[in-house]
C-alpha positions in Angstrom: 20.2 -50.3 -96.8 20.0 -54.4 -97.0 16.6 -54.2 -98.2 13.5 -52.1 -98.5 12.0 -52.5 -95.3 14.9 -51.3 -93.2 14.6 -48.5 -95.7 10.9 -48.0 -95.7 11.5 -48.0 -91.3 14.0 -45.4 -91.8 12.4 -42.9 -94.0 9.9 -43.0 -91.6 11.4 -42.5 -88.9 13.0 -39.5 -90.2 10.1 -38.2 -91.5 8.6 -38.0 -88.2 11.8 -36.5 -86.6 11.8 -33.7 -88.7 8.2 -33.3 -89.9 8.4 -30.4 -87.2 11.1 -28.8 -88.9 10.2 -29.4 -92.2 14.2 -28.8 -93.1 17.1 -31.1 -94.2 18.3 -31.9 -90.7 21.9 -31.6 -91.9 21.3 -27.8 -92.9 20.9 -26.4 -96.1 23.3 -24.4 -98.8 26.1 -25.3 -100.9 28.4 -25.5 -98.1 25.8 -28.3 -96.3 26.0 -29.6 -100.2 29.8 -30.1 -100.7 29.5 -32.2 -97.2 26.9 -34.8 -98.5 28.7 -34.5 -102.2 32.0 -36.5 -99.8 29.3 -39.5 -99.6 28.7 -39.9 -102.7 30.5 -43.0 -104.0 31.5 -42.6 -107.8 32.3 -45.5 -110.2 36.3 -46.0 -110.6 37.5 -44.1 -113.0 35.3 -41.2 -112.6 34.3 -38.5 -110.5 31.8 -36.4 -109.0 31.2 -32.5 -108.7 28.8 -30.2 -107.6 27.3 -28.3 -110.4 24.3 -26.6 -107.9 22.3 -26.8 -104.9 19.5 -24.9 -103.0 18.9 -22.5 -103.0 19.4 -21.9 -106.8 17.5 -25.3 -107.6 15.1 -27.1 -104.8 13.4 -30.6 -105.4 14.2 -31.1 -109.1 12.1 -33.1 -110.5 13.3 -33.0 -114.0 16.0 -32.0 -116.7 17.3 -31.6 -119.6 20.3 -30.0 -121.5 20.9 -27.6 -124.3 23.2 -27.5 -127.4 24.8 -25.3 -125.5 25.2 -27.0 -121.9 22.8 -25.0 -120.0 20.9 -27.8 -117.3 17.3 -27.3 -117.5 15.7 -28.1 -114.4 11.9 -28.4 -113.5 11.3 -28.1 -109.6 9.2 -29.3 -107.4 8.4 -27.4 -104.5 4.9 -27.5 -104.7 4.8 -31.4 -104.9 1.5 -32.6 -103.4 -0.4 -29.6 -103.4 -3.2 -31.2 -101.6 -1.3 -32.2 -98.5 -1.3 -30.3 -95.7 1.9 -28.2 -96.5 0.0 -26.2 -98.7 1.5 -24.1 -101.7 4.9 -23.8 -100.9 6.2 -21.5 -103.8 3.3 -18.5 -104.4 2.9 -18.4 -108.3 3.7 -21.7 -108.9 6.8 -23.7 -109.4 9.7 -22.9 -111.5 11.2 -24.1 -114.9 15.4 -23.0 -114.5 18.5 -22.6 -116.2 21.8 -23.2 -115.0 25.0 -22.1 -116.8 28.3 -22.8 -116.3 29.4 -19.7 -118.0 33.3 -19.7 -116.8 33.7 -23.5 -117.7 34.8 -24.4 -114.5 32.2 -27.2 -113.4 30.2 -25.4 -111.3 26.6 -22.9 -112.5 27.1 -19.3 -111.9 24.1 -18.4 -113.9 20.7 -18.5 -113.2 17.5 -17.8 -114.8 14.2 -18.4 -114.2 12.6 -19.2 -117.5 8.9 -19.8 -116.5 7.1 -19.8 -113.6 3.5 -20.9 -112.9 1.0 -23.4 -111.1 0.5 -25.0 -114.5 3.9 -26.5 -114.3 4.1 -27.7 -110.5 6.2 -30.6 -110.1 6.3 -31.0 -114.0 7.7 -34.3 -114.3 9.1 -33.9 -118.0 11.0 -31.2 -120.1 12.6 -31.5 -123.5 14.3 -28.9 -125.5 14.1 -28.5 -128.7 16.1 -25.4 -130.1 14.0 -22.5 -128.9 10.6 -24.4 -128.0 10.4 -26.2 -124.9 7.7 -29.7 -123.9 7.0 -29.6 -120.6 4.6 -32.4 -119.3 2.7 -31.9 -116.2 -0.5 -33.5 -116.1 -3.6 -32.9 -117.4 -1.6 -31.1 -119.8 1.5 -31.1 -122.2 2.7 -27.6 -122.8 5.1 -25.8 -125.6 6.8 -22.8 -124.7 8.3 -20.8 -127.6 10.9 -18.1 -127.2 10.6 -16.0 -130.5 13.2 -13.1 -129.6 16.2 -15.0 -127.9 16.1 -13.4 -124.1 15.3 -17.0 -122.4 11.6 -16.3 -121.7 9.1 -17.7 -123.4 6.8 -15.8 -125.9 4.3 -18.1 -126.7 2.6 -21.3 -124.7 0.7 -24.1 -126.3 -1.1 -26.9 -125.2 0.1 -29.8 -127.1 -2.1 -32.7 -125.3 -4.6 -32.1 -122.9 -7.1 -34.5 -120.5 -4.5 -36.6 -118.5 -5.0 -37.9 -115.9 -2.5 -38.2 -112.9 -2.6 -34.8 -111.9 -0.1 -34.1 -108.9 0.5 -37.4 -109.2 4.2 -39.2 -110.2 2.2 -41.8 -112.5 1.3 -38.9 -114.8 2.8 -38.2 -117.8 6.4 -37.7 -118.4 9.5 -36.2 -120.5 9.7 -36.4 -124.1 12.5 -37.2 -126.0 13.7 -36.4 -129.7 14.2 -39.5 -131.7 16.8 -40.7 -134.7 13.8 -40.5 -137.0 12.4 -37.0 -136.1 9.8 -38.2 -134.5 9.0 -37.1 -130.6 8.9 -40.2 -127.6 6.7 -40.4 -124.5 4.9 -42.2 -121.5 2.6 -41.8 -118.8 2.2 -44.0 -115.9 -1.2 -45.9 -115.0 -2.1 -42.9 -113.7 -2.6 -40.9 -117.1 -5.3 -42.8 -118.3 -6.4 -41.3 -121.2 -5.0 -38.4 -123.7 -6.3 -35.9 -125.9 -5.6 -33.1 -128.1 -5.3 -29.3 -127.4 -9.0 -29.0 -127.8 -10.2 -31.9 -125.4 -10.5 -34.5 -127.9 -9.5 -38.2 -127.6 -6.5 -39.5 -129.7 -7.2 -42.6 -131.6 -4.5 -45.2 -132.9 -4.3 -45.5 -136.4 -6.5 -48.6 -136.2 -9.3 -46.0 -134.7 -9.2 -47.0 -130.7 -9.4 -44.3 -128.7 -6.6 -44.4 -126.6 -7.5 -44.9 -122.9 -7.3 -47.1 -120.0 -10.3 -49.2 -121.0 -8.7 -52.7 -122.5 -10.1 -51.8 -125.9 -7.5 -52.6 -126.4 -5.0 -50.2 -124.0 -4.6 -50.5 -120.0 -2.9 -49.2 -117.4 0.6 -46.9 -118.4 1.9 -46.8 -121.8 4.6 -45.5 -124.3 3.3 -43.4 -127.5 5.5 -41.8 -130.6 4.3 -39.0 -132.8 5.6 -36.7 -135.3 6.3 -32.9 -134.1 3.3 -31.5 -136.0 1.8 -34.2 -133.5 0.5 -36.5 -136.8 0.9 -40.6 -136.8 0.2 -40.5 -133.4 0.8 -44.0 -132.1 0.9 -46.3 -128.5 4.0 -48.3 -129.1 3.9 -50.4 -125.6 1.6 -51.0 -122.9 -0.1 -52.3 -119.6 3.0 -51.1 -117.8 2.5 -50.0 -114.2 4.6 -46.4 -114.1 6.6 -46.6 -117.2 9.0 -43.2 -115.9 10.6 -42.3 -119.0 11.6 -43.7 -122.2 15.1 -43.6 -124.4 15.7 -44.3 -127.6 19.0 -45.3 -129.3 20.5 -44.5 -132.9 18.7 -47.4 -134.2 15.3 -46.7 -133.2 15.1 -49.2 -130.1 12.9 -48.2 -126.9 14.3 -48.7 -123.2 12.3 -47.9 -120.1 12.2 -48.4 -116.1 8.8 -49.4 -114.9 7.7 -49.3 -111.3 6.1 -52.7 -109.2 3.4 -52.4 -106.7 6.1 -50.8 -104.3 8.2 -53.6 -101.6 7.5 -56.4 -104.5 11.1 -56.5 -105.9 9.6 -56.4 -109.1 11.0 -53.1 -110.4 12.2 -54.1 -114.2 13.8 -52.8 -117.4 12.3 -53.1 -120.6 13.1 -53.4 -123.9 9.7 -52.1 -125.4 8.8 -54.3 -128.4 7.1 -52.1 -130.5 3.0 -52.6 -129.9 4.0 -55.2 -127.0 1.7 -56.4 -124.0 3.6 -55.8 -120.7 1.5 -57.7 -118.6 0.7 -55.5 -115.4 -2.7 -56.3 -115.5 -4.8 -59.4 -116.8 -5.2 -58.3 -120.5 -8.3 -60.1 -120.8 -9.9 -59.1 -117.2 -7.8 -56.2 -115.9 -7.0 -58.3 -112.6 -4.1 -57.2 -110.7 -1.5 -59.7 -110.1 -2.7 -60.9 -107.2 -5.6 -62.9 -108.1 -5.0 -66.6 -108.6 -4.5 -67.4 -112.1 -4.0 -70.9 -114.1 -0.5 -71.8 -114.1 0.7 -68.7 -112.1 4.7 -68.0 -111.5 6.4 -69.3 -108.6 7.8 -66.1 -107.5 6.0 -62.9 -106.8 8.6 -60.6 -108.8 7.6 -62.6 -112.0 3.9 -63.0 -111.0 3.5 -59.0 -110.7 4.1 -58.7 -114.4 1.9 -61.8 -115.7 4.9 -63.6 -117.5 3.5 -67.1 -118.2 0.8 -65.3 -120.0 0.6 -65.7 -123.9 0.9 -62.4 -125.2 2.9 -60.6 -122.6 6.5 -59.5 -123.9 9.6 -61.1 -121.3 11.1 -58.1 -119.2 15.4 -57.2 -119.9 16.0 -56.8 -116.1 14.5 -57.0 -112.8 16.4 -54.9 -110.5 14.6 -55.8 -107.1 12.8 -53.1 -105.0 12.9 -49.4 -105.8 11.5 -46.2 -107.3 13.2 -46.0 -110.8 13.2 -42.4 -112.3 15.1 -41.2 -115.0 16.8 -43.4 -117.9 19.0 -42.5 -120.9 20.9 -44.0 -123.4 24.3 -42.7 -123.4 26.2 -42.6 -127.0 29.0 -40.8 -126.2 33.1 -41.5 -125.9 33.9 -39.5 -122.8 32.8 -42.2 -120.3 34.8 -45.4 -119.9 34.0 -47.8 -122.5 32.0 -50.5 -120.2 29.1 -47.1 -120.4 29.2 -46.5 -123.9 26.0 -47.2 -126.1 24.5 -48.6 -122.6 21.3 -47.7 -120.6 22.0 -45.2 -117.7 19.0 -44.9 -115.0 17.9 -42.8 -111.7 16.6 -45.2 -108.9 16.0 -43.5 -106.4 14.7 -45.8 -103.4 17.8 -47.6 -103.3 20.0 -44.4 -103.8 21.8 -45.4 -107.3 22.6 -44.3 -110.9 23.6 -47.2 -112.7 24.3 -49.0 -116.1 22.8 -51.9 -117.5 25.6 -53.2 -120.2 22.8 -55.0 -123.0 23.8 -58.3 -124.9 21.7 -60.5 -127.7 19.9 -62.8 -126.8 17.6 -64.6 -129.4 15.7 -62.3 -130.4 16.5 -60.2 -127.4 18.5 -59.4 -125.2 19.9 -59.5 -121.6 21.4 -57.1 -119.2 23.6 -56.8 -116.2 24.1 -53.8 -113.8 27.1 -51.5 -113.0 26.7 -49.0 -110.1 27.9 -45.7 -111.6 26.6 -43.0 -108.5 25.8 -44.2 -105.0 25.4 -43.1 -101.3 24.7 -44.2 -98.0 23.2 -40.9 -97.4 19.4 -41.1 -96.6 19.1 -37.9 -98.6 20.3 -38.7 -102.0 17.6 -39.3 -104.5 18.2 -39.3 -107.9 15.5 -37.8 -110.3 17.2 -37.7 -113.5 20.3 -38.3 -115.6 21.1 -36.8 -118.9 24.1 -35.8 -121.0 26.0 -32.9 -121.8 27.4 -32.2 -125.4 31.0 -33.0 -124.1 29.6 -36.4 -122.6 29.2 -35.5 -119.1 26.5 -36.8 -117.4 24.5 -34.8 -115.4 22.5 -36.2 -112.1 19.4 -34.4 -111.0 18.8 -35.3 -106.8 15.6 -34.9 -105.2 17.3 -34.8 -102.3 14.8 -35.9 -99.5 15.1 -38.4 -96.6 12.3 -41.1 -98.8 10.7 -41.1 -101.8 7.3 -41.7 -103.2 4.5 -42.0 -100.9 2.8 -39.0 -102.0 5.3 -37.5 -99.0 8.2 -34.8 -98.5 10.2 -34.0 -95.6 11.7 -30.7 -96.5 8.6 -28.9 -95.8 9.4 -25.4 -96.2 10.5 -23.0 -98.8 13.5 -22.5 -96.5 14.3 -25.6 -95.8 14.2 -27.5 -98.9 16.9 -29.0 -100.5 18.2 -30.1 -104.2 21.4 -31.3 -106.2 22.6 -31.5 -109.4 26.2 -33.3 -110.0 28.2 -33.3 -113.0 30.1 -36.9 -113.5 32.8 -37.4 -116.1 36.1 -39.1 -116.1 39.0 -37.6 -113.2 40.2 -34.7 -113.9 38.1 -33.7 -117.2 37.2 -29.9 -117.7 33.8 -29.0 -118.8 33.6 -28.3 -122.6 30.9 -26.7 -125.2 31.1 -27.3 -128.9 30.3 -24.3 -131.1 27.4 -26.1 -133.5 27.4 -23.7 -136.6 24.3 -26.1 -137.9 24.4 -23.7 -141.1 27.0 -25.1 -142.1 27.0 -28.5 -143.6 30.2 -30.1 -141.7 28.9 -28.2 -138.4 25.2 -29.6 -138.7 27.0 -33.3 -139.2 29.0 -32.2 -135.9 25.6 -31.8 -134.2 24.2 -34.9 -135.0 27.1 -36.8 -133.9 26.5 -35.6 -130.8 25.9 -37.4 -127.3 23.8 -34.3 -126.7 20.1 -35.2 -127.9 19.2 -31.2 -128.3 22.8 -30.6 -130.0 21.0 -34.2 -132.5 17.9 -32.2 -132.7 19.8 -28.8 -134.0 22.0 -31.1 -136.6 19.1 -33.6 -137.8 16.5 -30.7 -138.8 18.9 -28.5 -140.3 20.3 -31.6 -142.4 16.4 -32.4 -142.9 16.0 -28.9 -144.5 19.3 -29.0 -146.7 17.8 -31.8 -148.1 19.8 -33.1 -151.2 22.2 -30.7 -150.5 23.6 -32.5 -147.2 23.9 -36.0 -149.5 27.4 -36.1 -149.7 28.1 -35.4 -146.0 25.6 -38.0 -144.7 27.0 -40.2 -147.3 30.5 -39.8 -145.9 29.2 -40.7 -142.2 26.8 -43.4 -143.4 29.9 -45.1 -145.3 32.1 -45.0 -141.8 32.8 -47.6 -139.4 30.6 -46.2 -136.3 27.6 -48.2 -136.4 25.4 -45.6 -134.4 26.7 -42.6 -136.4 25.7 -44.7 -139.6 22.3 -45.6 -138.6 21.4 -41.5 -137.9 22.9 -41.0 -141.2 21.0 -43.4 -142.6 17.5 -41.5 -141.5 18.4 -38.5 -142.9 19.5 -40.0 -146.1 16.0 -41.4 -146.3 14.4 -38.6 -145.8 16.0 -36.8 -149.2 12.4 -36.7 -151.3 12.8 -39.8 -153.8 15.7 -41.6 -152.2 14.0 -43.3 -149.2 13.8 -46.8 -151.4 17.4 -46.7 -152.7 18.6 -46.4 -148.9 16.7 -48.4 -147.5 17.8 -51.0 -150.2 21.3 -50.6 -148.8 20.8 -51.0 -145.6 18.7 -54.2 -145.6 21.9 -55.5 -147.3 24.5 -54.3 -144.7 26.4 -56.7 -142.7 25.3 -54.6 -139.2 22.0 -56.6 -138.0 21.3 -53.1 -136.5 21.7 -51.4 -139.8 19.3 -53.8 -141.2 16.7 -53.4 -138.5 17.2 -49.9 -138.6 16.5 -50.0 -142.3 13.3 -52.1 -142.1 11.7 -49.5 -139.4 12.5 -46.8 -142.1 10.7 -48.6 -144.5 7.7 -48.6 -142.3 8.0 -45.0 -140.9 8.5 -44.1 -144.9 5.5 -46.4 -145.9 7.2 -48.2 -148.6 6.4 -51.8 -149.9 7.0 -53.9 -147.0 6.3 -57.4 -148.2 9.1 -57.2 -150.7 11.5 -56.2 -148.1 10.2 -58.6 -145.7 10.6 -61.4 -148.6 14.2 -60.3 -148.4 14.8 -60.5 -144.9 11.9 -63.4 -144.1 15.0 -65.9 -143.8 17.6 -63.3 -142.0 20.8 -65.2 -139.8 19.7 -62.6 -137.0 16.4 -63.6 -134.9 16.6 -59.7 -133.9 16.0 -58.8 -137.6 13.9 -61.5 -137.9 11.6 -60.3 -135.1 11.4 -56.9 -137.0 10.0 -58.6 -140.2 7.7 -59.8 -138.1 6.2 -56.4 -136.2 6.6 -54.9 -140.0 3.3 -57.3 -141.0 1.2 -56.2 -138.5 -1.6 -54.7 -140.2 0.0 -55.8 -143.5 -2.7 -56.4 -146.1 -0.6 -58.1 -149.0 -1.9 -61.2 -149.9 2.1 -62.0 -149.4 2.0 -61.3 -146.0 0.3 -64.7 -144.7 3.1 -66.8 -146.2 6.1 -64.9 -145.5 4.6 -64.7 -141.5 4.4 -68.5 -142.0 8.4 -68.4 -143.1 9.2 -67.0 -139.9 6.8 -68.9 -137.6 8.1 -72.0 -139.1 11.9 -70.7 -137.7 10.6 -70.6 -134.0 12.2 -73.2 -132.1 10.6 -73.2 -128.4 13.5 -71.4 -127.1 12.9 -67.6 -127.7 10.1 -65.7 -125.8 11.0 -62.7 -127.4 10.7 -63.9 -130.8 7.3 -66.0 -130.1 5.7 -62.7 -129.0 6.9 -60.7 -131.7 5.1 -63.5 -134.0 1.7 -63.0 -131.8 2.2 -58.8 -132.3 2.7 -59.5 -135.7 0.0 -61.4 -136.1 -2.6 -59.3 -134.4 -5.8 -58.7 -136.1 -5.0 -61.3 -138.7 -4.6 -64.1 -136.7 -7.2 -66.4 -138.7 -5.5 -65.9 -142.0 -1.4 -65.9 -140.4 -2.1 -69.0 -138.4 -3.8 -70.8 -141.8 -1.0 -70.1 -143.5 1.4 -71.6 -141.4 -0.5 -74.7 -140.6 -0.7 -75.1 -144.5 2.6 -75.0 -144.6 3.8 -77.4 -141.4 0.7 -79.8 -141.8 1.0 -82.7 -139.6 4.5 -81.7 -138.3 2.9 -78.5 -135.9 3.6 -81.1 -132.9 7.2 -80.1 -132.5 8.5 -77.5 -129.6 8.2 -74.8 -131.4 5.1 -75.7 -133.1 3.2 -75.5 -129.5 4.6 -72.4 -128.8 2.8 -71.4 -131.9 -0.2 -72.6 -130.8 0.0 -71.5 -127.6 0.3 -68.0 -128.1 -2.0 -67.7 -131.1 -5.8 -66.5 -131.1 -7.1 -68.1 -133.9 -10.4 -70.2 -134.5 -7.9 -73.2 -135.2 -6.4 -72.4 -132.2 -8.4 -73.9 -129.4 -9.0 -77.4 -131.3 -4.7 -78.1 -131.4 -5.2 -77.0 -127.6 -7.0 -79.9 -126.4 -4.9 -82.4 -128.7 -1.7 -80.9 -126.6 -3.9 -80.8 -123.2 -4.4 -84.4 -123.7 -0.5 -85.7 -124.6 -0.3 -88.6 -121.5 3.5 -87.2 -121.4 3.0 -83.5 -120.0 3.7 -82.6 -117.0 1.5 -81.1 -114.8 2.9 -77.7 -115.3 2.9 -78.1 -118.7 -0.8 -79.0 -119.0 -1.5 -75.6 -116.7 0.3 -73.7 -119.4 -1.7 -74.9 -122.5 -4.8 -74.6 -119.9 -3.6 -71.1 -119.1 -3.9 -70.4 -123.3 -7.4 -71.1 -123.2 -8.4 -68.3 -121.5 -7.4 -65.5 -124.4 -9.4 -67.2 -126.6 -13.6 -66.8 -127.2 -16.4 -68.1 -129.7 -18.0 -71.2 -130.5 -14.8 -72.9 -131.4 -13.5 -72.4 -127.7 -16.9 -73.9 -126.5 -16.5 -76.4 -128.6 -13.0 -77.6 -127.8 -13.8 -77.7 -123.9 -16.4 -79.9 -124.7 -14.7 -82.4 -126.4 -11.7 -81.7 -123.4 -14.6 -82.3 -121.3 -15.7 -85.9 -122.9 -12.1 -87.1 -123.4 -12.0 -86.8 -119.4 -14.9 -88.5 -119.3 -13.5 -91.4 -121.4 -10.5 -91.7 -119.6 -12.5 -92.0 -116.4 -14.3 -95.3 -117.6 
């Protein structure tokens, strides 16, 4: 398709032609499947196989695999209850396993592990050794399989009170992160969250977290610990922020979702406790009200970007329906994949990379079609990886996407795919992880595989001192990502969290550093003194991370060493000017003093503006007006600072647009 509204005329079209049927019109069955699998077109060097297809699996939605291989799949036959298709499946929708038990590339297994309304078109599994996350609005569930037989013993509601139910804005997979702590979203859809018991979760500053701009809106990205403790909202004001991915060193990537035909559909890197600029964060307007100093175009107008406060997007990848994102850390790929993002779009019909450079503070992207089609029925839901490094595609299979529509509208005659992609040639593989062990536990968490990490990180966790020399062995070699899991673990040996942390703020890696430095602050050591250490860092990217580390800081250190790192903002580096303004959040009075202490008259430089411009001090709107009124800005320019103006409030704001007010006058006589 050239663009999204020959595709949008399309899907409806077909929709209507076969709306009668309610079938694939092409037929159904892994014969029918093998056919459409010969349009598929496969990055070079690679290839693509059928792993399954209906009627084993129909409409996944979601998936995951196990330390041992076996694809989980959550389907979606009942998607959109509420339309007039009515319950599709009787007893609810289905939570699968597919094996490969012969190795030959293809399932031959089948089980249904679950089966129930309360997990219709769950749009998020994670698996975890023997307990499984499911997320399926209102509710996040736990299954627990005690005795071993793939059926689940026990269910527990994790989080309850979510909004989006039915609904693809809900809330979506977890994942398991290098530092033992669980990773999620919901869309703008979700709304709210609350524990098991009904309960609304508060941040650790004590706002309950909700879509009410106090200070959270619209979809967001949250991180607790398993036991569900430190439960925090990393990111958000995103529109339908689909899944998230975290690498070795801690870092968060996500797809979010534009208003649908915009071209606005991005990639973010998510800034820990950044803005992301859906809505107005001041009045919650979309982004089509007229604003001061608005973008040109509508792709960066739908995310607020000239606004201070709002953190700069990695990618914008045009129109689409983005779905499932990974980061792949494996070697069996070709090298141009490795340590990259890989994500589902499905309105455009593509899996893709999005190779990831520095830049400033961060970074920039560029995209490499890995899985695409011209077939009208390929819809990618999900990617994720095997423990040999295969990836594994989840298709929807359906001739659109979105609009609260299907056309496969019988049990019958619905359709689904999932495709195994690895290099020509390759046979499937599964290690034996004997996570006893010491060596086999290291084995595990060197893993692509993020439930083969899981098995190897909490057994390593539990050996505890014991598992020192190991990790010591991997943290001293020369693979960065391997080093910086080590390096998690090592902190986590009870009274050794300082000494490696210690080392790593040293290390020559920028990564390792960082990674270090968001131990420190998971671990709750003395920041300020690391910080001190790091204030004057060659890497704006570590630099940044000292920064976020004094949020909330309340050393009376913390004002000057914020000041240190102010002072090295240029004019040239969104990324690093917002991470200042997170930074500086809640203490902006006492971080901005400090730094105008130390510039004094000399603020009026480039990057001294910028300063201004995105702070919300009391000082603030006073060095506003002396900007506003420079005879040399442009017009633009003076929208900008006017732009500022409105994130700011009290008597010091009333003030300054007086005196803007009388200087107008002046000049007027």
């Amino acid at each position: 398709m050239k663009n999204f509204r020959d595709c949008f005329l399309l899907t409806a079209f077909l929709l209507v032609f076969i709306e009668s049927r309610g079938e694939n019109p092409r037929g159904t069955g892994r014969e029918a499947a093998l056919e459409q699998l010969k349009e598929l077109e496969v990055a070079e060097g690679l290839e693509v196989t059928l792993f399954a297809s209906e009627p084993v699996v129909v409409n996944p939605a979601n998936m995951d695999i196990d330390a041992r291989g076996r694809v989980w799949v959550t389907e979606g036959a009942n998607y959109r209850l509420w339309q007039k298709w009515g319950n599709l499946r009787p007893g609810g929708d289905r939570i699968m396993i597919l094996e490969d038990t012969d190795l030959d590339g293809a399932a031959d297994k089948e089980t249904v592990y679950y089966q129930g309304e309360d997990v219709n078109t769950a749009l998020g599994i994670c698996v975890l050794d023997n307990r499984v996350i499911v997320s399926c609005s209102p509710q996040v569930l736990m299954f627990t399989d005690i005795n071993g037989d793939d059926k689940p013993d026990e269910k527990d509601i994790l989080f309850s009170g979510i909004k989006g139910v039915d609904h693809d804005h809900g809330v979506h997979a977890f994942v398991f992160g290098p530092d033992g702590r669980l990773y999620f979203n919901f869309g703008n859809d979700g709304k709210q969250i609350a524990d098991k018991n009904g309960k609304p979760l508060t941040d650790p500053q004590g706002n309950i977290i909700a879509d009410n701009r106090k200070p959270y809106q619209q979809g967001m990205v949250f991180r607790c610990y398993p036991d569900l403790s430190g439960f925090e909202v990393l990111g958000h004001n995103f529109r339908n922020s689909y899944e998230v991915c975290v690498d070795s060193f801690g870092t968060l990537w996500q797809s979010d979702n534009d208003d649908d035909g915009n071209h606005g559909v991005r990639i973010n890197y998510v800034m820990e406790y950044g803005n992301y600029g859906y809505r107005d964060e001041i009045t919650g307007a979309g982004w089509r009200e007229e604003r001061t100093g608005w973008e040109e175009t509508i792709p960066e107008r739908h995310w607020h970007l000239n606004d201070p406060g709002v953190v700069p997007n990695l990618l914008q990848t045009g129109a689409g329906s983005p779905t499932g994102i990974l980061l792949y850390e494996g070697r069996l790929l070709p090298k141009k994949y490795r340590n990259q993002i890989i994500h589902c779009d499905a309105g455009p019909r593509v899996v893709r990379a999005y190779p990831v450079k520095r830049l400033g503070a961060g970074y920039s992207a560029t995209i490499a079609n890995i899985l695409t089609s011209e077939d009208t029925w390929y819809r990618p839901s999900d990617v994720c990886v095997a423990p040999d490094g295969a990836l594994f595609i989840s298709d929807w299979n359906d001739a659109g996407v979105g609009g609260h529509n299907m056309a496969d509208r019988t049990l019958e005659g619905m359709s689904g795919r999932i495709y195994r992609v690895a290099p020509k040639g390759n046979k499937p593989e599964v290690p034996n992880y004997r996570v006893r062990r010491t060596q086999g536990a290291i084995r595990a968490l060197k893993s692509p595989n993020l439930a083969a990490r899981y098995l190897g990180w909490t057994a390593l966790r539990e050996m505890q001192g014991e598992a020192e020399e190991a990790l010591l062995s991997m943290w001293k070699g020369r693979n960065q990502k391997f080093r910086a899991r080590a390096l998690h673990l090592l902190a986590q040996i009870k009274g050794k969290a300082d000494h490696y942390v210690q080392q790593a703020i040293q290390d020559k890696n920028p990564n390792i550093r960082i990674t270090g430095l968001r131990i420190a602050r998971e671990r709750k050591l003395e920041l300020v003194n690391l910080v001190a250490k790091l204030v004057h860092d060659p890497s704006p990217q570590v630099r940044r991370e000292c920064a976020i580390a004094l949020r909330h800081e309340p050393s009376n250190l913390a004002p000057d060493l914020w000041a240190e790192l102010a002072q090295q903002h240029k004019g040239n580096d969104r990324w690093y000017l917002e991470a200042l303004g997170i930074g500086a959040h809640g203490q902006e009075d006492r971080y901005f003093s400090a730094w105008l202490d130390k510039v004094g008259e000399e603020w009026n430089t480039k990057g001294g503006r910028d300063v201004i411009w995105r702070s919300r001090s009391k000082k603030t709107p006073a060095l506003l007006v002396k900007i506003i009124g420079d005879k040399s800005l442009t017009e633009a320019e003076k929208l900008r600072y006017f732009r500022a103006m409105d994130f700011l409030e009290g008597p010091e704001k009333e003030a300054a647009l007086v005196k803007l007010l009388m200087d107008d006058l002046g000049d007027l006589e």
